[in-house]
PDB file of N, CA, C and O in Angstrom, chain B, residues numbered from 101:
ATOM      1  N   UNK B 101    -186.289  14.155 -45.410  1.00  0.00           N
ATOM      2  CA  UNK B 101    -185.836  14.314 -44.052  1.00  0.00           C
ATOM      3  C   UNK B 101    -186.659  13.471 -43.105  1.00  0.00           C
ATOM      4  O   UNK B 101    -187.770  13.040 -43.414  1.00  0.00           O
ATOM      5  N   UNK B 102    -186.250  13.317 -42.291  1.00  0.00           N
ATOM      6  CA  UNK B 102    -186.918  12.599 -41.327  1.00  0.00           C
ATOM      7  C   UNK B 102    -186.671  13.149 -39.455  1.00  0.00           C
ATOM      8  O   UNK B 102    -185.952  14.090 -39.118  1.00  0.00           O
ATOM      9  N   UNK B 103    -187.428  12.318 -38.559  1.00  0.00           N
ATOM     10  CA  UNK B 103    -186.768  12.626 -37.277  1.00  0.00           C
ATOM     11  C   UNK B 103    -185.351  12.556 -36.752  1.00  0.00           C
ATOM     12  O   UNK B 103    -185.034  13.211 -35.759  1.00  0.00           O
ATOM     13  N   UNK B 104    -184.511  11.801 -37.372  1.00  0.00           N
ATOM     14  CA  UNK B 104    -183.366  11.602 -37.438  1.00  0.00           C
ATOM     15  C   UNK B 104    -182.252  13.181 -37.794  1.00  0.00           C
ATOM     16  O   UNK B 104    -181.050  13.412 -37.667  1.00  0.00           O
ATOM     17  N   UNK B 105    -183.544  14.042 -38.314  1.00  0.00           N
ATOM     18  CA  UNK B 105    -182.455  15.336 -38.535  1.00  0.00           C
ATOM     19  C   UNK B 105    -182.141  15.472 -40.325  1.00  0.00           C
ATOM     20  O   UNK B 105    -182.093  16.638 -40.716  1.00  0.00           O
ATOM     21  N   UNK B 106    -181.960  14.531 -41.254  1.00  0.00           N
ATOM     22  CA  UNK B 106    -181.209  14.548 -41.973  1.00  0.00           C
ATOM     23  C   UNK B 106    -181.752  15.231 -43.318  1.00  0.00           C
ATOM     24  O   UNK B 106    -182.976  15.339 -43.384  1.00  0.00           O
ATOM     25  N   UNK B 107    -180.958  15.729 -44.454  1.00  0.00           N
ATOM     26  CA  UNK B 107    -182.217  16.515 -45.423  1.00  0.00           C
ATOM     27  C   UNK B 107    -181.397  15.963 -46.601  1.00  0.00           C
ATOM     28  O   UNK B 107    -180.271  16.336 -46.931  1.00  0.00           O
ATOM     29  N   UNK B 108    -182.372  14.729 -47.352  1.00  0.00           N
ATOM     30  CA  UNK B 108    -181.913  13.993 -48.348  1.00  0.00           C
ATOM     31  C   UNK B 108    -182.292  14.612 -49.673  1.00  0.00           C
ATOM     32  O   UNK B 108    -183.365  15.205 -49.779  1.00  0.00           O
ATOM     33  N   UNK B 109    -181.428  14.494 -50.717  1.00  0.00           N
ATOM     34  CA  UNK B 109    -181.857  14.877 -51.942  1.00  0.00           C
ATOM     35  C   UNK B 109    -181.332  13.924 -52.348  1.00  0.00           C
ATOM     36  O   UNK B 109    -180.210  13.452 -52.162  1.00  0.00           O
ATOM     37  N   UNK B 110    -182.808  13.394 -53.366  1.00  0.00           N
ATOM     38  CA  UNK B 110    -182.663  12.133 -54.462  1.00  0.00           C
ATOM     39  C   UNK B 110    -182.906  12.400 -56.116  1.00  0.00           C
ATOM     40  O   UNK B 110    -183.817  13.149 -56.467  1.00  0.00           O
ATOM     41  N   UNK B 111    -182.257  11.911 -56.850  1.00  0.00           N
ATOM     42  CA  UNK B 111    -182.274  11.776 -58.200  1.00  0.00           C
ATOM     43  C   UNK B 111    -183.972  11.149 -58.353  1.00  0.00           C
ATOM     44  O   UNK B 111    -184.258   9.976 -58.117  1.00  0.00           O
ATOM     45  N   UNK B 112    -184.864  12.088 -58.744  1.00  0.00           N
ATOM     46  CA  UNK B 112    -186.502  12.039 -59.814  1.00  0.00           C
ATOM     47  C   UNK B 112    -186.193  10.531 -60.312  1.00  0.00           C
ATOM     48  O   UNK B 112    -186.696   9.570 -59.731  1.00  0.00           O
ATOM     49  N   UNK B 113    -185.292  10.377 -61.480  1.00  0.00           N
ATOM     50  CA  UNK B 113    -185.223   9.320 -62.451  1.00  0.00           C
ATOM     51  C   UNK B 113    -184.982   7.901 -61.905  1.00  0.00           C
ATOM     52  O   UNK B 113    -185.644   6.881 -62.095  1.00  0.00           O
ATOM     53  N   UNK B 114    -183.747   8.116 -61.101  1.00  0.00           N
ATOM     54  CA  UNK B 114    -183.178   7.394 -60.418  1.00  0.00           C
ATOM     55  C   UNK B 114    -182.917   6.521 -58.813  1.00  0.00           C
ATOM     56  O   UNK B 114    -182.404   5.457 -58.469  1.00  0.00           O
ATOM     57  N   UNK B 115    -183.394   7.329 -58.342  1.00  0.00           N
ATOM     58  CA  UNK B 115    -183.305   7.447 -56.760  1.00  0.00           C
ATOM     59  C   UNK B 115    -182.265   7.659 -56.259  1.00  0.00           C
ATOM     60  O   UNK B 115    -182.135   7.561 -55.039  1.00  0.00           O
ATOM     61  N   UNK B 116    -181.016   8.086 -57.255  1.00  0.00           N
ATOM     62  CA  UNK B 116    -179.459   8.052 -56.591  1.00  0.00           C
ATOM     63  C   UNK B 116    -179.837   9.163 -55.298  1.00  0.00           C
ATOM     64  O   UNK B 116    -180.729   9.993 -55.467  1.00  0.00           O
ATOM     65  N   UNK B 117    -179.202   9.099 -54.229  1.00  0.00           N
ATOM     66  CA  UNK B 117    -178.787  10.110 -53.161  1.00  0.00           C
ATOM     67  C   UNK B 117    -177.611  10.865 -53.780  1.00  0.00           C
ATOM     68  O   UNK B 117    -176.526  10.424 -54.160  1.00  0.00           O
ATOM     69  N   UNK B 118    -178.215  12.427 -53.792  1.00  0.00           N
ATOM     70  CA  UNK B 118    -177.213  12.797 -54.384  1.00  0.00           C
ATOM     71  C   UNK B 118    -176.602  13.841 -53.300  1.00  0.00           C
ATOM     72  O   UNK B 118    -175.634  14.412 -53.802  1.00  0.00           O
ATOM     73  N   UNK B 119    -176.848  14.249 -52.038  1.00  0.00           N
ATOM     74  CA  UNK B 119    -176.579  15.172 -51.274  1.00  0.00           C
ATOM     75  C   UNK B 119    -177.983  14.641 -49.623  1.00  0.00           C
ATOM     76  O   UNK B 119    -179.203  14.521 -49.509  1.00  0.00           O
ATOM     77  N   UNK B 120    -176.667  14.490 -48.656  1.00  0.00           N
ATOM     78  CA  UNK B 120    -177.477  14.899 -47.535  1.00  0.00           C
ATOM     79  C   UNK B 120    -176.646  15.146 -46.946  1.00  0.00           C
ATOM     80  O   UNK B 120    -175.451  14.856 -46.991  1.00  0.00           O
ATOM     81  N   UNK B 121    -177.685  16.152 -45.863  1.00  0.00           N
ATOM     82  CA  UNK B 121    -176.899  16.854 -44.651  1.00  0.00           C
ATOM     83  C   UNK B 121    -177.568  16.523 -43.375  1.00  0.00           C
ATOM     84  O   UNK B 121    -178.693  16.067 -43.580  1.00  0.00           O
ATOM     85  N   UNK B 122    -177.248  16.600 -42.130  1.00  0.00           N
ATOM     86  CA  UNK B 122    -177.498  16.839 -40.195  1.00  0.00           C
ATOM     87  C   UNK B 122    -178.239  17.874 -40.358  1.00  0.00           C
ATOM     88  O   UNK B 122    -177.752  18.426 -41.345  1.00  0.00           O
ATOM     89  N   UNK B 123    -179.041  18.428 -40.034  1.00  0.00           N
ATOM     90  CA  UNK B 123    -179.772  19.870 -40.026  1.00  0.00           C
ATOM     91  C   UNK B 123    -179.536  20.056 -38.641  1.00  0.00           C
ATOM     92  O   UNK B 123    -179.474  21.232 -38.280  1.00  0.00           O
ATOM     93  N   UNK B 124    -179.387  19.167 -37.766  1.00  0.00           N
ATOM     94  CA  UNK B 124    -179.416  19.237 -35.771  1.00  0.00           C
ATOM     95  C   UNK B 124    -180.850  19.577 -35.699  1.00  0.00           C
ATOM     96  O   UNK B 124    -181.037  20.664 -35.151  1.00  0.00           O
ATOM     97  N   UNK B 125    -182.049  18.892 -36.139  1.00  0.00           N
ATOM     98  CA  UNK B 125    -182.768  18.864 -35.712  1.00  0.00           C
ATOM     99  C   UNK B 125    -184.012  18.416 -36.406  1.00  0.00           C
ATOM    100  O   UNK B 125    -184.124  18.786 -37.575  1.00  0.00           O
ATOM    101  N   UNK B 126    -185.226  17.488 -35.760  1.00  0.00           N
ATOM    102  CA  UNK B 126    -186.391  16.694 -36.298  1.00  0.00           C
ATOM    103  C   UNK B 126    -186.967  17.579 -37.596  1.00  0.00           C
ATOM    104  O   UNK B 126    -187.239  18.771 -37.452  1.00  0.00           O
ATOM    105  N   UNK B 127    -187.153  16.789 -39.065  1.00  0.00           N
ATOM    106  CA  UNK B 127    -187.294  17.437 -39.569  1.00  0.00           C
ATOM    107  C   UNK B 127    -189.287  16.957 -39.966  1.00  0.00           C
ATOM    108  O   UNK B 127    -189.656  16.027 -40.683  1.00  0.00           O
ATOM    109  N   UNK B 128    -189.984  17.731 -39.386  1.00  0.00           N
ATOM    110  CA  UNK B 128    -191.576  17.149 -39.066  1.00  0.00           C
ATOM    111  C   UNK B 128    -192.295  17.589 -40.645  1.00  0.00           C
ATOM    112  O   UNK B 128    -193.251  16.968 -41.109  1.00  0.00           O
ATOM    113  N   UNK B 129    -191.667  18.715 -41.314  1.00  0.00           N
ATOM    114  CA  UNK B 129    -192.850  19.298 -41.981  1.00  0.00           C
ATOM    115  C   UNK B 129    -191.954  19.205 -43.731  1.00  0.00           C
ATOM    116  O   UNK B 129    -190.776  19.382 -44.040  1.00  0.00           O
ATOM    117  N   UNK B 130    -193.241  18.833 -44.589  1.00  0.00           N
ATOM    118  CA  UNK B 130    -192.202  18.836 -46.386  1.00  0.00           C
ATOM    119  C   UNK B 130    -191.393  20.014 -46.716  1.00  0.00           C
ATOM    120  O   UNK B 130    -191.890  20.924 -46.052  1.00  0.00           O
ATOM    121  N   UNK B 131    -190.570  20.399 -47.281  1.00  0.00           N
ATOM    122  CA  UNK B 131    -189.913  21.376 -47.950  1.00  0.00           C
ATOM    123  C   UNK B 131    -190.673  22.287 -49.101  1.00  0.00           C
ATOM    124  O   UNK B 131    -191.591  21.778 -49.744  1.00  0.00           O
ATOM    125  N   UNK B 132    -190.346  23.368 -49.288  1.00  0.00           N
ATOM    126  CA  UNK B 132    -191.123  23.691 -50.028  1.00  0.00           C
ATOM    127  C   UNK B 132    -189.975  24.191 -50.928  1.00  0.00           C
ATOM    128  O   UNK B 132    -188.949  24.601 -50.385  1.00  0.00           O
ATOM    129  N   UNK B 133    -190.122  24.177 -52.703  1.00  0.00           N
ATOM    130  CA  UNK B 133    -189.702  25.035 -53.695  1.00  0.00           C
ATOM    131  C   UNK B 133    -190.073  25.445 -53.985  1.00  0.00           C
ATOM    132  O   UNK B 133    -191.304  25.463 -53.976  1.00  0.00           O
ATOM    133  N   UNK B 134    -188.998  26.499 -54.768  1.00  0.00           N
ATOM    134  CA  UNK B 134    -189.382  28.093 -55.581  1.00  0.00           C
ATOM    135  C   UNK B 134    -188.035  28.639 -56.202  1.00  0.00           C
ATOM    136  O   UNK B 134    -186.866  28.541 -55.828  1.00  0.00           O
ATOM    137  N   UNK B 135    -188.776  29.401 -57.554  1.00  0.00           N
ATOM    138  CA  UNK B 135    -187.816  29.911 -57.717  1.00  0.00           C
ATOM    139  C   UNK B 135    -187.322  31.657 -57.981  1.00  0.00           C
ATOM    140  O   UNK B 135    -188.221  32.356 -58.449  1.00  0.00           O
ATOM    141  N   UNK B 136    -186.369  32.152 -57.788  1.00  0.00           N
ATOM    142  CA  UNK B 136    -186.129  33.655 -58.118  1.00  0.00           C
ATOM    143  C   UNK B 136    -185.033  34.150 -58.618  1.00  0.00           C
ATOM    144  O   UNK B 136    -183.861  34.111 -58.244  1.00  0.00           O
ATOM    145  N   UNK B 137    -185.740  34.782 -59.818  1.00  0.00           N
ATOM    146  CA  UNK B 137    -184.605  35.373 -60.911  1.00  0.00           C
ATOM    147  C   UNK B 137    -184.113  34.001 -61.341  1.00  0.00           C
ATOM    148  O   UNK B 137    -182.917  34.068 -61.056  1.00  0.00           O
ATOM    149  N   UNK B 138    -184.297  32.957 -61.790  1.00  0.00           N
ATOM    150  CA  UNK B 138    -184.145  31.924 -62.634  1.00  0.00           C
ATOM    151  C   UNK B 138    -183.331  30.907 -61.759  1.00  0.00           C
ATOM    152  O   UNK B 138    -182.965  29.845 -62.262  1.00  0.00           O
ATOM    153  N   UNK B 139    -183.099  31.159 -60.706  1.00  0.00           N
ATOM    154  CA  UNK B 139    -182.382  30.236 -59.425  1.00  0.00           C
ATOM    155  C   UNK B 139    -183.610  29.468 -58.627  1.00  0.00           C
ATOM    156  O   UNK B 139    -184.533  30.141 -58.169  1.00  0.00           O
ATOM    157  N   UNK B 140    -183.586  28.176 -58.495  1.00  0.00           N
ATOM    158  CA  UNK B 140    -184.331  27.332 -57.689  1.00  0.00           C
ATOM    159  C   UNK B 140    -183.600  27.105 -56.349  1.00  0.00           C
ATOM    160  O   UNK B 140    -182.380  26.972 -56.250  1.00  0.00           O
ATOM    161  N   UNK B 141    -184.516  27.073 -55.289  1.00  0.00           N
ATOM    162  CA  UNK B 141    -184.073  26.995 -53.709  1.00  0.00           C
ATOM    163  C   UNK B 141    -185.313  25.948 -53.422  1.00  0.00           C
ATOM    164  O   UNK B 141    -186.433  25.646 -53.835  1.00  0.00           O
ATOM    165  N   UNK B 142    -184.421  25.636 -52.515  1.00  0.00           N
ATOM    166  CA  UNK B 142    -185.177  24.634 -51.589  1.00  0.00           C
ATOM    167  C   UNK B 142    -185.035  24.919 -50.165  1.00  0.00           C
ATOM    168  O   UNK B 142    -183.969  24.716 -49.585  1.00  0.00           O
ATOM    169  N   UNK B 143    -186.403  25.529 -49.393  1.00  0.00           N
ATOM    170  CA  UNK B 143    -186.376  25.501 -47.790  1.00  0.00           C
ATOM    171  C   UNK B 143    -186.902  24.489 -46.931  1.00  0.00           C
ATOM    172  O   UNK B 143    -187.782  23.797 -47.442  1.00  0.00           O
ATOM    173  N   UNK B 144    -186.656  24.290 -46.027  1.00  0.00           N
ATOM    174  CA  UNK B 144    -187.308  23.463 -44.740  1.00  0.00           C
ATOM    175  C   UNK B 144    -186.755  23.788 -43.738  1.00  0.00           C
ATOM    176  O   UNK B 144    -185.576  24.127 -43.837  1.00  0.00           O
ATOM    177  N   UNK B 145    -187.223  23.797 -42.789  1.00  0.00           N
ATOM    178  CA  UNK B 145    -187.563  24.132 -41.305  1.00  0.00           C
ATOM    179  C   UNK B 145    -187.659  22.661 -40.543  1.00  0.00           C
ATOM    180  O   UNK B 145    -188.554  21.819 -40.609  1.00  0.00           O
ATOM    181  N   UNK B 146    -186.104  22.653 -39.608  1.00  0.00           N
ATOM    182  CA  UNK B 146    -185.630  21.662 -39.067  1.00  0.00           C
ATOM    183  C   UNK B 146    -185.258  21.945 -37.491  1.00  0.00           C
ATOM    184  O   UNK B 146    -184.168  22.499 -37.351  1.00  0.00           O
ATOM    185  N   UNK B 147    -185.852  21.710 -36.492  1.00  0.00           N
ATOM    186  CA  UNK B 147    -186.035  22.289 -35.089  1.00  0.00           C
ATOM    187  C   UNK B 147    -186.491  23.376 -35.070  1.00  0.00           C
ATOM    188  O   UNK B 147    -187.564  23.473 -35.666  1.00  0.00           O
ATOM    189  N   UNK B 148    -186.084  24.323 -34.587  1.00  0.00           N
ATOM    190  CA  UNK B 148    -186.362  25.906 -34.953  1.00  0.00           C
ATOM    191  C   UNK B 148    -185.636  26.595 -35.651  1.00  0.00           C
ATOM    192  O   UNK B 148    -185.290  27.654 -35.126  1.00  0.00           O
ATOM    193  N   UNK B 149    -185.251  26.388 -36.692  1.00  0.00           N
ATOM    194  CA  UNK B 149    -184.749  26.898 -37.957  1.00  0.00           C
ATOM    195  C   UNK B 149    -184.773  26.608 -39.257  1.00  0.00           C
ATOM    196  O   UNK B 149    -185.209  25.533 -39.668  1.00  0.00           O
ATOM    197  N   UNK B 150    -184.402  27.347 -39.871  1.00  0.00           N
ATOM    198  CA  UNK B 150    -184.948  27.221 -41.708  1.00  0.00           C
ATOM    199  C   UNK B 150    -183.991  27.468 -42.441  1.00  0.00           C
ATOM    200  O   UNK B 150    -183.354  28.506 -42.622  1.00  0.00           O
ATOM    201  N   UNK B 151    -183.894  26.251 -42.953  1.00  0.00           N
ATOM    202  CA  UNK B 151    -182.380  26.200 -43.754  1.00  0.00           C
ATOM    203  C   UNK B 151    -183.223  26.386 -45.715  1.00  0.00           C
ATOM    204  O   UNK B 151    -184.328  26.108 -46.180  1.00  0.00           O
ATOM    205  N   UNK B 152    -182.045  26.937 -46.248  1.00  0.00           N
ATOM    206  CA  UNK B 152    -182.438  26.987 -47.780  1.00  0.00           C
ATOM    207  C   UNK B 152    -181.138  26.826 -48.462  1.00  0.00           C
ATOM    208  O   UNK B 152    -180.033  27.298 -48.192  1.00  0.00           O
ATOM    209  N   UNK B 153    -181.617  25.887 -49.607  1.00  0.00           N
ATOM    210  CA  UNK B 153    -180.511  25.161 -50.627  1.00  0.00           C
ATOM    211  C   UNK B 153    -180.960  25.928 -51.439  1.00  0.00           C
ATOM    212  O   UNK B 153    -182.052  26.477 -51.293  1.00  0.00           O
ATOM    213  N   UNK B 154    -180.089  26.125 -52.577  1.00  0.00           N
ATOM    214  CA  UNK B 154    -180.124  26.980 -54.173  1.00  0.00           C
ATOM    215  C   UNK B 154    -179.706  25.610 -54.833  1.00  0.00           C
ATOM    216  O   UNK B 154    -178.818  24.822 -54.506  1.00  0.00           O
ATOM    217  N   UNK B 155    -180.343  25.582 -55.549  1.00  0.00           N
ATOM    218  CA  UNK B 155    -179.919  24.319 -56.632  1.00  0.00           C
ATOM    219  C   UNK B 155    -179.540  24.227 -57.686  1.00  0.00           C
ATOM    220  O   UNK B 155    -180.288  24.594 -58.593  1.00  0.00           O
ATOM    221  N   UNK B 156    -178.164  23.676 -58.010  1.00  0.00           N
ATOM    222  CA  UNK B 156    -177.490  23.777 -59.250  1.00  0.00           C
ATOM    223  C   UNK B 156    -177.916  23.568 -60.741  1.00  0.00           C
ATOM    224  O   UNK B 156    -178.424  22.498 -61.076  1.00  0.00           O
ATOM    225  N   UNK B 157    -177.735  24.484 -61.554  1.00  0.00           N
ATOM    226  CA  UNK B 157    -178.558  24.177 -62.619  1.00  0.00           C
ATOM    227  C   UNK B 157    -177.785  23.284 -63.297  1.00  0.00           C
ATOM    228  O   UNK B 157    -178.199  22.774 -64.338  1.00  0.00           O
TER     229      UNK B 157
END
């Protein structure tokens, strides 16, 4: 993500872009993962709010 708002997910291996979104707002600080009950999420906090992805296994 960047100031621009946007919350990129890239392919490890590859660098493909595989998903981004607008959050509507500067995104200043890294994301953090985790996981629960065998589901991985991804949060970050983009203006004053905190968005979280679940990630497909």
């Amino acid at each position: 993500g960047g100031r621009e708002g946007y919350f990129h997910v890239l392919n490890a291996h590859n660098g493909e872009l595989l998903f981004h979104k607008n959050l509507g707002g500067q995104i200043v600080m890294a994301p953090i993962t985790y996981m629960v009950d065998g589901v991985q999420y991804v949060s970050i906090i983009s203006g004053n709010s905190l968005f979280t992805f679940a990630l497909k296994g």
